[in-house]
N, C-alpha and C positions, 0 to 999 in steps of 0.2 A: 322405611326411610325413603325421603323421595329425593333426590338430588337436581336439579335444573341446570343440565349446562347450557343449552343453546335457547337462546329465546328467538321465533323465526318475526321476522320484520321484513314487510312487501319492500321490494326496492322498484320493481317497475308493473303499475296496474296495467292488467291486462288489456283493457281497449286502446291505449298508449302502446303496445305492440302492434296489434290487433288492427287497427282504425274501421274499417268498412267489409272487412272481409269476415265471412260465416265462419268458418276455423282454421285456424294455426297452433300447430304441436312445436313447441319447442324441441331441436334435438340435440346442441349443443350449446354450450354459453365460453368464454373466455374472458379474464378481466385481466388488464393494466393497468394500476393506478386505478384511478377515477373513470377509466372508458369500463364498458360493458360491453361485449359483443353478443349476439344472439342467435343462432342459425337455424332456420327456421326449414318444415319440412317442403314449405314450397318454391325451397332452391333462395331465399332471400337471407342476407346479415343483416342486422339492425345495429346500428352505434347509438348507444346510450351514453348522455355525462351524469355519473352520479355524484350526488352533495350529500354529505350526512349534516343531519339538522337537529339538533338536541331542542326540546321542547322549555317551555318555564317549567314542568315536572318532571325532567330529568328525562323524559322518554327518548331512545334512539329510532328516527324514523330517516327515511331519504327522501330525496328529494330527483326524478328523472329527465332528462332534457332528452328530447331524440336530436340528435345531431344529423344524421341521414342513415338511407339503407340502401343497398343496392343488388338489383337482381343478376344471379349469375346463369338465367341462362341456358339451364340444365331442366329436366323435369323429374331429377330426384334431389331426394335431402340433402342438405348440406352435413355429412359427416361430423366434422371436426373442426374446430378453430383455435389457431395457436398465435398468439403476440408473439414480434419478435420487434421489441421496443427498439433495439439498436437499429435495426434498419427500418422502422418507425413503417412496418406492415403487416398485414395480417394475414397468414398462410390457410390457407383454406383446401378440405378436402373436400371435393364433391364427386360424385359418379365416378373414382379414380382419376380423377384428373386435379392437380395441387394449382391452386390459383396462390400469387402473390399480390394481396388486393392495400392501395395507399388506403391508410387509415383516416 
């Protein structure tokens, strides 16, 4: 008996992180709502707006807008990233050091 709980659906294609550069490893992700955060191992967050978009055959797909990224600066990975919608910022660990970065 096969049961299907999760069906996976791309939300942001790789070159839309990616743009020009030979590789990037994601190593954390964070979501609000509709933002996406991404932190990436070369010290960068990407802010994505995601739309979900139902097809004429019912399919769930999204839809990615990059809103901006911004370099922190460091030349290691970005740790961790946590919304903290009330104070509308995004807390960020990097090399031990916690950034409070405007979303």
């Amino acid at each position: 008996m096969s049961v299907k709980a999760f069906e996976l659906v791309p939300a942001v294609e790789r070159e839309l992180l990616m743009g020009d550069k030979a590789r990037i490893n994601i190593e954390c992700i964070e979501c609000c709502g509709k933002h996406l955060y991404i932190g990436t191992n070369d010290c960068f967050i990407h802010h994505f707006l995601l739309e979900e978009v139902t097809s004429s055959k019912g399919k769930l797909t999204f839809s990615a807008q990059k809103l901006h990224h911004k370099y922190l600066g460091l030349k290691k990975p970005v740790a961790e990233l946590r919304a903290a919608s009330a104070l509308e910022r995004l807390i960020v660990l990097c090399d031990g050091v916690l950034f409070l970065v405007t979303c």
